[in-house]
N, C-alpha and C positions, 0 to 999 in steps of 0.2 A: 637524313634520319637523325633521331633525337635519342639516344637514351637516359630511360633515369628509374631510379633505384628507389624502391618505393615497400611497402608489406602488404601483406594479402587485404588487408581491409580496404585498400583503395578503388574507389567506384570504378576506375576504367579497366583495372582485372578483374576485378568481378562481372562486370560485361563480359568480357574476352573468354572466360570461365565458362559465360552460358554458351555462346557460340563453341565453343570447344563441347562441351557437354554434348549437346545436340549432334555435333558431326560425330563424335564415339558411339555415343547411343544405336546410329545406323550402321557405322560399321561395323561396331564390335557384335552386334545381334543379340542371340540370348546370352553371352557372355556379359554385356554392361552393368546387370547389378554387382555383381561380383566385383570387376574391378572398379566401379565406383566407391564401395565402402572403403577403398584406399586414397580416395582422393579427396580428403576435406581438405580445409584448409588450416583447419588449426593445428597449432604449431609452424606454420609455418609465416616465417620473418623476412626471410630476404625473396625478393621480385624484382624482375626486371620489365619496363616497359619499354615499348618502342613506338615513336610516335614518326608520322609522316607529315609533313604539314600541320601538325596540331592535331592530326585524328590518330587516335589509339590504333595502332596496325597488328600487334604481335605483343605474346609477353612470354616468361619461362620462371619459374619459380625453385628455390632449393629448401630443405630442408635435413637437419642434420642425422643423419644413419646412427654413426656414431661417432668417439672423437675424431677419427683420421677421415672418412669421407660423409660426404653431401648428395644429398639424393636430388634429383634433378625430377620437378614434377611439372604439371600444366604447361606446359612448351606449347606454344598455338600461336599459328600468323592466322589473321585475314586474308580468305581467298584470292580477295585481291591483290593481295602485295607477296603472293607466293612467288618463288623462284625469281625473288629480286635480293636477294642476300640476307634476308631479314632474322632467317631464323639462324643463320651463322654468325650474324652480330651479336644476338643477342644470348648465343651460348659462348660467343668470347667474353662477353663482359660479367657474365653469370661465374662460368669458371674463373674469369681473375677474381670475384667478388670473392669465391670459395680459398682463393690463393690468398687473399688479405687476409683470411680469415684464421689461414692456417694450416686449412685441409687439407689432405695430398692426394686426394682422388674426389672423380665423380663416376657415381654410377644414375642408374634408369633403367626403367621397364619402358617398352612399347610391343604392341601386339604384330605378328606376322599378317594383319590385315592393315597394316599402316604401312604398307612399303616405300612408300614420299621418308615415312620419321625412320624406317631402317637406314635407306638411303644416305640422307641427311648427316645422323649420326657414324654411318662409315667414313664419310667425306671429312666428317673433322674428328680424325683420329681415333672414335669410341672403338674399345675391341668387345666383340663377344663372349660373354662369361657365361658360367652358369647360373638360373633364372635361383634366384636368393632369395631370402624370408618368404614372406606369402605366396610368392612366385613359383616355388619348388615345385613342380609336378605339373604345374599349369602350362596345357602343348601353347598356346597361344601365345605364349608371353614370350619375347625375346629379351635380352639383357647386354646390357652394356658398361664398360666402365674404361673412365678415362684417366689415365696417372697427369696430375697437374705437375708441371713444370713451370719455374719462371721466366718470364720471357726478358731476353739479356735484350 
């Protein structure tokens, strides 16, 4: 697997985006406009892509919260390359990006119908916090945040 560090304008997150869109859409229900009005892409600079062979497999994107942490958005593998490590690659490389960067934490929304992205994000260290800015009051939303450490 290949990764590389790229901003949102690039054609194969933008793909990856749509596919992502579409699988939220069905499971968030009538919830998806809601949380889509939080998910453009502007403002946001740093991506991460994962490529398998040359074909775009997975990507995860950050954006700045504020100065000390990075909000971790559009996180999406390819069905097919799920439960092959992909999405744990590419939130190590996302979080050191955010360590280069300076930040001392990441945080994230996902919803309680994403149980694979709760999962996921237990498994590499995220703790559950309380659901923050937009997220306040909203049952659906879980929250998560991770204190970056450098790795010795």
């Amino acid at each position: 697997m290949e990764l590389l560090r790229v901003d949102s304008d690039h054609p194969d997150f933008l793909a990856l985006v749509i596919c992502l869109d579409k699988e939220l859409a069905i499971s968030d229900g009538d919830e998806h406009d809601f949380y889509s009005q939080y998910n453009h892409l502007t403002h946001i600079k740093h991506v991460v892509m994962a490529y398998i062979n040359g074909k775009p497999v997975g990507c995860v994107a950050m954006k700045e919260l504020d100065p000390k942490r990075m909000e971790i958005k559009r996180m999406y593998t390819a069905l097919s390359s799920r439960r092959k490590g992909v999405a744990t690659q590419l939130l190590n490389e996302i979080e050191g990006w955010a360590l280069e960067l300076n930040y001392k934490s990441c945080i994230l929304e996902t919803g309680y119908k994403q149980p694979d992205a709760i999962a996921l994000y237990k498994n590499n260290n995220y703790r559950k916090i309380s659901n923050y800015d937009q997220y306040v009051g909203v049952e659906n939303s879980y929250c998560f945040e991770k204190k970056l450490t450098p790795h010795l």
